[in-house]
C-alpha angles and dihedrals in degrees: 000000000000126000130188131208120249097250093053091080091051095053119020097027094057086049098050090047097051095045092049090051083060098050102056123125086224111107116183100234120253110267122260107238145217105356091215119105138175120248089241087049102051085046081054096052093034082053093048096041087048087046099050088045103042104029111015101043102048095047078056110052087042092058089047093052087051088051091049093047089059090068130232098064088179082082107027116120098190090049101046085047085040096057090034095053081043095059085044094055089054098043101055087038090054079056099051102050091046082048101051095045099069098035127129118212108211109203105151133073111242124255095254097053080184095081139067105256117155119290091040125138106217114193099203125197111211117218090255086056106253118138132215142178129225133166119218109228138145134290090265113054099032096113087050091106145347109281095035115129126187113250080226102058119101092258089056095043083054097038102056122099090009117135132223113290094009114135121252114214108191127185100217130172087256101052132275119323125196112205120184108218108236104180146344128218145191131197104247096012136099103250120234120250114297120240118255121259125262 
């Protein structure tokens, strides 16, 4: 039988522990994000979610059905890409349907049309002088079009609740960036008076 001093719990056991709790498989999954989506965004994720259930899945499934019905499936290359691309399919469809259920369409312009909300298009002036033009919109329709920014980068963390001609500053990798604020806009709304040029 084995016996252990009293002191070895105090000192190798803690440090096993605590070297075994780092070396799990297990891995917490990435947050979500922002909840706040775009009506055209939450049509995109409803269509993709429709498509991958009603199209995708069941060509699928039937193809995986064809490959099982040829025999040995420990070397059959249709079936093993057809299971795997099975388990893809629900995955992302288990996501999608999480992810749409909390969900918060966002249709409407805020009250105060002079600050950076989501769904604002914010037209920024650098400190060299170069404009650009980004829209603030959620996690899952930033690479929608070109100009869409996440509401959770670091320019839209910086850019909420700001007002028209207030000073950005953002940490990038590459360094800090100031931005001016030059206008503010929202889809079916007057924007408000541009700020004057440098």
């Amino acid at each position: 039988m084995f016996h252990r001093k009293a002191d070895f719990c105090k000192n190798q056991c803690d440090i096993i522990h605590r070297t075994l709790k780092r070396m799990g498989r297990f891995r917490p999954p990435p947050s979500a994000g922002s909840k706040y989506i775009t009506p055209t965004g939450e049509r995109r994720l409803r269509e993709e979610l429709e498509r991958l259930w009603r199209e995708e899945r069941p060509r699928v499934t039937q193809a995986v059905a064809a490959a099982a019905a040829q025999g040995d499936r420990s070397e059959n290359a249709e079936y093993t890409y057809g299971k795997r691309r099975l388990r893809e399919i629900d995955r992302r469809v288990r996501f999608l349907r999480r992810r749409l259920e909390g969900m918060v369409v966002v249709d409407r312009p805020p009250a105060d049309a002079a600050r950076v909300f989501f769904g604002a298009w914010v037209l920024l002036e650098a400190e060299d002088g170069a404009r650009s033009r980004y829209r603030i919109v959620g996690p899952d329709e930033f690479d929608m079009a070109p100009g869409y920014i996440s509401m959770d980068s670091p320019l839209g963390r910086s850019l909420m609740r700001r007002r028209l001609n207030e000073e950005v500053t953002v940490e990038a990798p590459a360094g800090r960036c100031v931005y001016l604020i030059v206008s503010i806009e929202y889809e079916g709304t007057v924007p408000p008076a541009a700020a004057p040029t440098r």
